[in-house]
C-alpha positions in Angstrom: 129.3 61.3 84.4 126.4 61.6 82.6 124.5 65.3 83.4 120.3 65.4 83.4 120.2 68.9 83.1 122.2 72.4 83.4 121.2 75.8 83.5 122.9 78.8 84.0 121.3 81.9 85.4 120.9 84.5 83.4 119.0 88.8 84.1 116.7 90.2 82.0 118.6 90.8 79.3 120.0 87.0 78.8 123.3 87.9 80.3 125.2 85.6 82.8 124.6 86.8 86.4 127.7 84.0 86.8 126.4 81.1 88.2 124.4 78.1 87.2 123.5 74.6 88.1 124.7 71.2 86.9 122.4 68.0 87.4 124.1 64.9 87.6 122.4 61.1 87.5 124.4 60.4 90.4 126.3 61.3 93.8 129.7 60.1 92.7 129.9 61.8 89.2 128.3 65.0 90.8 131.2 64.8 93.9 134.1 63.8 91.5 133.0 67.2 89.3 132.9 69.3 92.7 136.0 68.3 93.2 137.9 68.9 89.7 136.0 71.9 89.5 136.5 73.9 92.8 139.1 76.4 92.4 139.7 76.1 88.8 140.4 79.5 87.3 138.7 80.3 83.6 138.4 83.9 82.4 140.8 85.1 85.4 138.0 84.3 87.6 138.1 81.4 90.4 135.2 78.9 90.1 133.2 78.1 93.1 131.6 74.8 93.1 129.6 72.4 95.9 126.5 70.5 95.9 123.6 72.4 95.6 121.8 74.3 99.1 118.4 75.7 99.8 118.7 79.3 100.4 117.7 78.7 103.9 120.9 76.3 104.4 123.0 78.9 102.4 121.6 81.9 104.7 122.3 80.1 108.1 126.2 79.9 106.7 126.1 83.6 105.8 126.2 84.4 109.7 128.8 82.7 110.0 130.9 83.1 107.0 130.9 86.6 105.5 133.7 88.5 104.0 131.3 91.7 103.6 130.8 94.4 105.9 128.1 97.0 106.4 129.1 100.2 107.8 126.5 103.5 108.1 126.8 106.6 110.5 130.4 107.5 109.1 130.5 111.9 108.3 129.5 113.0 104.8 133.0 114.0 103.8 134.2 110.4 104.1 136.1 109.1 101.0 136.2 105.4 100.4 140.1 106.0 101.2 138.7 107.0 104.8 136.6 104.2 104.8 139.4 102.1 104.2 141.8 103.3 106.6 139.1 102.7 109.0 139.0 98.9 108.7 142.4 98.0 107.1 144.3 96.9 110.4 141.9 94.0 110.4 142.9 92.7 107.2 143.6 92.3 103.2 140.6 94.7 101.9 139.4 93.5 98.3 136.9 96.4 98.4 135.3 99.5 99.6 132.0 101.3 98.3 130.1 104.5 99.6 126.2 104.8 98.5 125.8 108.3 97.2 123.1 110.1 95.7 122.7 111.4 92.3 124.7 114.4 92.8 127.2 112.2 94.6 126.8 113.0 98.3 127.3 110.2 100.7 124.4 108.5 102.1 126.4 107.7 104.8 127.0 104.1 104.8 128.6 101.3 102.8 130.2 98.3 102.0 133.9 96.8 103.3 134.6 93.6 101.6 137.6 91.4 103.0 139.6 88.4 102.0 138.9 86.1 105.0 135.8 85.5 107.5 137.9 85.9 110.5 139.1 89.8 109.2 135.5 90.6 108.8 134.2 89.2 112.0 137.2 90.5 114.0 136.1 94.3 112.4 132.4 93.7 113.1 133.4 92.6 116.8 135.9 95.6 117.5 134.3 98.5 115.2 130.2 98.0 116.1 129.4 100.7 118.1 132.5 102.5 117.5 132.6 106.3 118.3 133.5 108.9 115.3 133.4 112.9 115.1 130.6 114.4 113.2 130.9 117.9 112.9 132.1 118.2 116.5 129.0 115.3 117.6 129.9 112.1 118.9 128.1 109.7 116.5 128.3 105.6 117.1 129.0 103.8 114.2 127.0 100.7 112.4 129.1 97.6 111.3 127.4 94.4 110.6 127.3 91.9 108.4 125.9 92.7 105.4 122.8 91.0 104.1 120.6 90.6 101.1 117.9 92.7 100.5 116.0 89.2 101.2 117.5 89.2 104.4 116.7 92.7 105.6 113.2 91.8 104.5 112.9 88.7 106.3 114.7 90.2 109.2 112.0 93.6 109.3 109.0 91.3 108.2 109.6 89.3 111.2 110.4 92.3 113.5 107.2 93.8 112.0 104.8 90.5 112.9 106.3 90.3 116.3 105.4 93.9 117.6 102.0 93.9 115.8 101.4 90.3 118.6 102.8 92.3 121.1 100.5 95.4 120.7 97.5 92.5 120.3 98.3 90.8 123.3 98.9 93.8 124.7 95.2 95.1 123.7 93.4 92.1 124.7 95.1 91.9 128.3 93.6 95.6 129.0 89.9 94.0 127.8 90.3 91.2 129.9 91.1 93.3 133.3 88.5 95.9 132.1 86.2 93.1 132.1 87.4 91.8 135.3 87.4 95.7 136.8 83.3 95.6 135.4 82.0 92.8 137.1 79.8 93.2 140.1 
């Protein structure tokens, strides 16, 4: 069908960030692209492609549908081979990172990425909260979802605004009984 416009994303530099958008002049040539499209393979890499979503649409299915797990409170000495022994009865891993530091000390948390939504959820459910030995201290393990830094934002922004209401409404229900308590 005939395309009104296409763009792919590029960084900084002008190199690919490996996705882009395709505008077609109407529904039918835009689904019958989708699905040609979808799953094709160029480069050795498998092509995603569906109709186009807000962010907000796309972060709703992101609770829902993740493959990548956030995990933080493991010890220090943890490889990403113990990391991966950790979560690999709950399915194919397709990778495993540890934050360090520049001298390459663990920050103590990181990423497990699975093949399949149901292996990450089912480590989420079973590992959150999850005892481990830390130098002879008990220490309750982290695993979540992980989310985009825009997420975290959004998610401590809102956390943020709600307290500061609290500690308002908080503040003007003391001035109100003081003024109450005051009155003659």
């Amino acid at each position: 069908g005939d395309i009104l416009s296409c763009k792919v994303e590029t960084d900084k530099e002008g190199k690919s960030r490996g996705f882009g958008f395709v505008h077609y002049a109407d529904k039918e040539s835009a689904d019958k692209a989708i699905n040609k499209v979808n799953g094709m393979e160029i480069s050795g890499k498998k092509l995603y492609c569906t109709k186009w979503q807000s962010r907000n649409a796309r972060d709703g299915q992101l609770e829902t549908t993740f493959t990548n797990v956030y995990v933080k409170n493991f010890p220090v000495a943890w490889s990403e081979d113990d990391l991966k022994k950790l979560f690999e009865d709950y399915g194919q891993i397709n990778g495993c990172a540890i934050s360090r530091d520049e001298k390459g000390k663990s920050r103590q948390f990181g990423f497990v990425t699975f093949n399949l939504t149901d292996e990450a959820q089912k480590a989420v459910e079973e590992l959150n909260d999850c005892e481990v030995d830390i130098d002879g201290t008990k220490e309750k393990l982290f695993v979540g979802r992980a989310q985009s830094k825009r997420e975290r934002q959004k998610l401590l922004n809102k956390l943020y605004y709600a307290k500061k209401r609290k500690e308002k409404a908080e503040e003007q229900k003391k001035q109100r009984c003081l003024l109450v308590h005051q009155k003659p």
